[in-house]
C-alpha positions in Angstrom: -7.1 -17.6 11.1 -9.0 -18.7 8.0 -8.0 -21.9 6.3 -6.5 -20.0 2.9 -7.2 -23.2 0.7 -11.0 -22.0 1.5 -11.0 -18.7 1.2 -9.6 -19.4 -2.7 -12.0 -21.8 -3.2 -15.1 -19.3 -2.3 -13.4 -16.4 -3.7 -14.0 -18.5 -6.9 -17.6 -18.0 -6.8 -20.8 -19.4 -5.4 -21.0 -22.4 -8.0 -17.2 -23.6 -7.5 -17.6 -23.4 -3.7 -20.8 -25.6 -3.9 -19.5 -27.7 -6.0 -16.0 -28.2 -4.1 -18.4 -28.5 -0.6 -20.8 -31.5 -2.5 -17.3 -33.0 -3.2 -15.6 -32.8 -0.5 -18.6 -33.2 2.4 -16.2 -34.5 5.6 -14.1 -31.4 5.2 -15.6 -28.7 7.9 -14.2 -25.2 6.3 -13.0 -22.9 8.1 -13.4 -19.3 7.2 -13.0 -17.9 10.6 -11.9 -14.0 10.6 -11.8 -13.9 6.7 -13.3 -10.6 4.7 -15.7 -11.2 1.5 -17.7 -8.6 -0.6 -19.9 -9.4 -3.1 -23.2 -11.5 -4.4 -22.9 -15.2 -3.2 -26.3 -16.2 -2.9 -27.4 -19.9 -2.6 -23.8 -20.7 -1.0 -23.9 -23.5 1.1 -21.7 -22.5 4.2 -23.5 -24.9 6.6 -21.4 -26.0 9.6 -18.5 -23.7 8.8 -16.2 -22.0 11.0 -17.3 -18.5 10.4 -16.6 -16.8 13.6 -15.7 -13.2 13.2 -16.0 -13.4 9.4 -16.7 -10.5 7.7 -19.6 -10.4 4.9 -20.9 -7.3 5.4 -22.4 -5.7 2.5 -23.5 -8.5 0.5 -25.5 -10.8 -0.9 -26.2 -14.0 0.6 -30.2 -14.4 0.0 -30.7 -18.4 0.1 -27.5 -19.2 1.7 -27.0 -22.1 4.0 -25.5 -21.3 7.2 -27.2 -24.2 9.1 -25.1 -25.4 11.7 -22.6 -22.9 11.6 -20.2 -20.9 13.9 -21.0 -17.1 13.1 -20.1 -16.0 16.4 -19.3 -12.4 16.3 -19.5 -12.0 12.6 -20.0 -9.0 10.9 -23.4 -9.4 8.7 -24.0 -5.4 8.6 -26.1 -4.5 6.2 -26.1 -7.8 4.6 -29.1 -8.9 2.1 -29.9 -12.8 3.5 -33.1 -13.0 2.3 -35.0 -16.4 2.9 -31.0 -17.8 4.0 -31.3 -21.3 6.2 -29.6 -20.4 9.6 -31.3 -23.7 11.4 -29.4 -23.9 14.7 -26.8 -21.6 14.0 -24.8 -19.9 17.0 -24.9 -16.4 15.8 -23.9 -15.2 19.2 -22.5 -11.7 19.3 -23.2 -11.6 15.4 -23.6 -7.6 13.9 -26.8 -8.1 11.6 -27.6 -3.5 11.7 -29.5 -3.4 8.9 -29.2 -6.6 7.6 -32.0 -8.2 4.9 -33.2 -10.9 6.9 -36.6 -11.4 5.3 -38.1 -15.0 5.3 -35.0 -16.1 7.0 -34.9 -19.4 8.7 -33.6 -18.8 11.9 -34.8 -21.8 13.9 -33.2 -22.8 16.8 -30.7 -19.7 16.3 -28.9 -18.7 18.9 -28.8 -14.9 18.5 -27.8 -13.6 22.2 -26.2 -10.5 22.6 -26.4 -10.3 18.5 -27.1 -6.5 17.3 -30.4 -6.6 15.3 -31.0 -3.2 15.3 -32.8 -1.9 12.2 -32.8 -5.7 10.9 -35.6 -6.2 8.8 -37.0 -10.1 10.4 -40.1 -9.8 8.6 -41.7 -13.1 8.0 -38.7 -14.8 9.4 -39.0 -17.8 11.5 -37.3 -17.4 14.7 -39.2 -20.5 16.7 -36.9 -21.8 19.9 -34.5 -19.3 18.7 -32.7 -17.1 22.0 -32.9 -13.3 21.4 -31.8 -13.1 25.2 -29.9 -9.9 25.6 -30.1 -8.7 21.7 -29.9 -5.2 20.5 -33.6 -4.7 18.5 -33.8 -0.6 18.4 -36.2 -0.3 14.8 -36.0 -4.5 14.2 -39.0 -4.8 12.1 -40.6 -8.3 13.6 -43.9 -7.9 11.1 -45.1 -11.7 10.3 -42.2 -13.7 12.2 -42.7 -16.8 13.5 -42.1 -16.6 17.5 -43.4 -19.9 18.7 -41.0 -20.7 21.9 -38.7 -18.0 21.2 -36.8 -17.2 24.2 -36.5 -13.1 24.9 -36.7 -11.1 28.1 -39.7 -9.5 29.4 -38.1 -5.8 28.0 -37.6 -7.1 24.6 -41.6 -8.1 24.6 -42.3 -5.0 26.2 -40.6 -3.2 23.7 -42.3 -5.1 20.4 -45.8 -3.9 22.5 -44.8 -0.4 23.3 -43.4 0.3 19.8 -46.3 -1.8 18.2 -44.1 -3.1 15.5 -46.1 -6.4 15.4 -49.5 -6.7 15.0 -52.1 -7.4 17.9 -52.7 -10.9 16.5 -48.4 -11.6 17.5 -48.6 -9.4 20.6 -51.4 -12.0 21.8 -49.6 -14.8 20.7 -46.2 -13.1 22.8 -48.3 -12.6 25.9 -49.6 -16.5 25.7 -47.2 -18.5 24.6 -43.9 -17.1 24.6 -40.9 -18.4 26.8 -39.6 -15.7 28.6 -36.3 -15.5 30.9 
């Protein structure tokens, strides 16, 4: 269950969460199964309990999530343009449809997320695991795929559905970690 001193405090806004989180930076929040809607870009949600939480329909583009616990969240259809998920356990996570354009995803650990129809494009996904993700439409145009971990299907598929470019598909075939 969510801690409900936190939930107040971000149901406040985006500038009175930051501002409590730059005050208060020992306190870990935890958010964990808790349901938002609505625009709250630039919050900084960075190593948060956010397992199961449900954002899904909204705006987060520029959010921090580095560090955080999104396990099994649901992100559906979320906009999280350019948002800073730098080693962030997103395992499980529903991202259908999400906005995920420019997206720092470093280090990510997406397996068994549900990316399908995800729009990735020039995210950065390097050392990130996709191991065992859902990616049915996932546009992968201009990410950045150095070290990424993926099966051999999920390569196959970017090649047979040619949603990257030849220059990525070389760079797969080369230099990509595959389990």
């Amino acid at each position: 269950m969510p801690d409900k001193n936190h939930v107040s405090i971000l149901r406040q806004g985006t500038d009175v969460w930051n501002c409590w989180r730059f005050q208060n930076p020992l306190i870990q929040p935890d958010l964990t199964q808790a349901i938002f809607r609505g625009k709250f870009s630039g919050v900084n949600l960075s190593s948060a309990f956010l397992g199961q939480l449900d954002f899904g329909e909204s705006d987060l583009s520029a959010a921090n999530f580095s560090q955080a616990y999104l396990n099994w969240a649901q992100l559906r259809k979320t906009k999280l343009i350019g948002a800073s998920f730098y080693s962030t356990s997103l395992v499980g996570a529903n991202l259908r449809d999400a906005d995920l354009t420019g997206a720092d995803l470093r280090h990510a650990d997406l397996r068994y997320a549900d990316l399908c129809y995800a729009n990735l494009s020039g995210a950065n996904l390097s050392q990130a695991s996709l191991l065992d993700c859902k990616v049915h439409k996932t546009d992968f145009s201009q990410a950045i795929l150095e070290d990424t971990k993926m099966e051999k299907s999920l390569r196959d598929f970017l090649h047979k559905d040619k949603i990257i470019d030849e220059l990525l598909l070389k760079y797969f075939t080369e230099n990509v970690a595959i389990d």
